[in-house]
C-alpha positions as CSV (number, residue, x, y, z in Angstrom):
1,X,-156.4,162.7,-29.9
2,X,-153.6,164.8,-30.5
3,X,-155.6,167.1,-33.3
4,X,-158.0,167.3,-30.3
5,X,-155.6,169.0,-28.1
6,X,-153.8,166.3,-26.7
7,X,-150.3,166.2,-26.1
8,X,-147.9,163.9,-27.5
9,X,-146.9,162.9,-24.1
10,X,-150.6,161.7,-23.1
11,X,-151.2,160.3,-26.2
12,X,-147.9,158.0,-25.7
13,X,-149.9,157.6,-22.0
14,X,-153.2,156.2,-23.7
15,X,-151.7,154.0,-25.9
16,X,-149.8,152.4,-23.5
17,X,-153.2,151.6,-21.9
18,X,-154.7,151.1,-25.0
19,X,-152.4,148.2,-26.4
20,X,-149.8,147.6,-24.2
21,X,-147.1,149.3,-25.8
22,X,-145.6,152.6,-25.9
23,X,-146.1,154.9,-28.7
24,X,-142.7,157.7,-27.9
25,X,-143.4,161.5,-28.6
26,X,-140.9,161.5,-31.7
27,X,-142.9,159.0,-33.9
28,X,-146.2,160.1,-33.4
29,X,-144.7,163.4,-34.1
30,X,-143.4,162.2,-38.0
31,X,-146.5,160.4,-38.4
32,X,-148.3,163.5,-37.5
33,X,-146.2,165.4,-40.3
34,X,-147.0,162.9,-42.7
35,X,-150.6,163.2,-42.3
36,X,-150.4,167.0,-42.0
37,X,-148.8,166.5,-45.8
38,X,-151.7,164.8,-46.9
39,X,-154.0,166.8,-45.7
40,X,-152.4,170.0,-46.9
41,X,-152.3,168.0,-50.2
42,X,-155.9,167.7,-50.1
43,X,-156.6,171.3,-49.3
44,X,-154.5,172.9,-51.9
45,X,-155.7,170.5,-54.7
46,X,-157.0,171.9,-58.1
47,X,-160.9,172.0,-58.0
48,X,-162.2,170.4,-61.4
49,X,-165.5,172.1,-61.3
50,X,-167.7,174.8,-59.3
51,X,-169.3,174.3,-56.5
52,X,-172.7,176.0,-55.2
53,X,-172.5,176.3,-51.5
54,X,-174.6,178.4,-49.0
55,X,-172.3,179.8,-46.0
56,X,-175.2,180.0,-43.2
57,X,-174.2,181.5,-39.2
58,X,-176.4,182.6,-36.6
59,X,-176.7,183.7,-33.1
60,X,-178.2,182.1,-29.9
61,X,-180.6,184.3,-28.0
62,X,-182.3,183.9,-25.0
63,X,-186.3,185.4,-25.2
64,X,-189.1,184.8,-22.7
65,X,-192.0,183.1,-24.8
66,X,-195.4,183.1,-22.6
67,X,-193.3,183.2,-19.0
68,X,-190.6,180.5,-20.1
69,X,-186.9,181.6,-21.1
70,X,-186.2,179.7,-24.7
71,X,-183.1,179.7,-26.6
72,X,-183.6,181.0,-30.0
73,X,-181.7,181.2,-32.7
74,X,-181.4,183.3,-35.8
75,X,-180.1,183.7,-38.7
């Protein structure tokens, strides 16, 4: 939730509602720096190979087809 935009504060909220129990602002806080660390671990890792990858992005249009307004996209 809190990678989602969440505060800490509501998260402590939910989980009170989730489970019963409180989950304070300062702990979720180290476990979120403990998680960040891995992650940033993972990230940063040495790659043991190549990859081949295709990077694809495209656009939404709106065009009439035949008297009806379609969303199109392209590439």
């Amino acid at each position: 939730m809190y990678l989602a935009g969440v505060s800490t504060r509501q998260v402590d909220d939910v989980a009170q509602l989730l489970w019963g129990d409180r989950m304070p602002s300062q702990t979720l806080s180290d476990k979120l720096r403990k998680v960040y660390a891995d992650i940033d671990a993972w990230r940063e890792r040495p790659l043991e190979q190549e990859y081949a990858y295709v990077f694809m992005d495209g656009v939404w249009h709106k065009r009439c087809w035949g008297g009806s307004v379609e969303n199109v996209s392209v590439l």
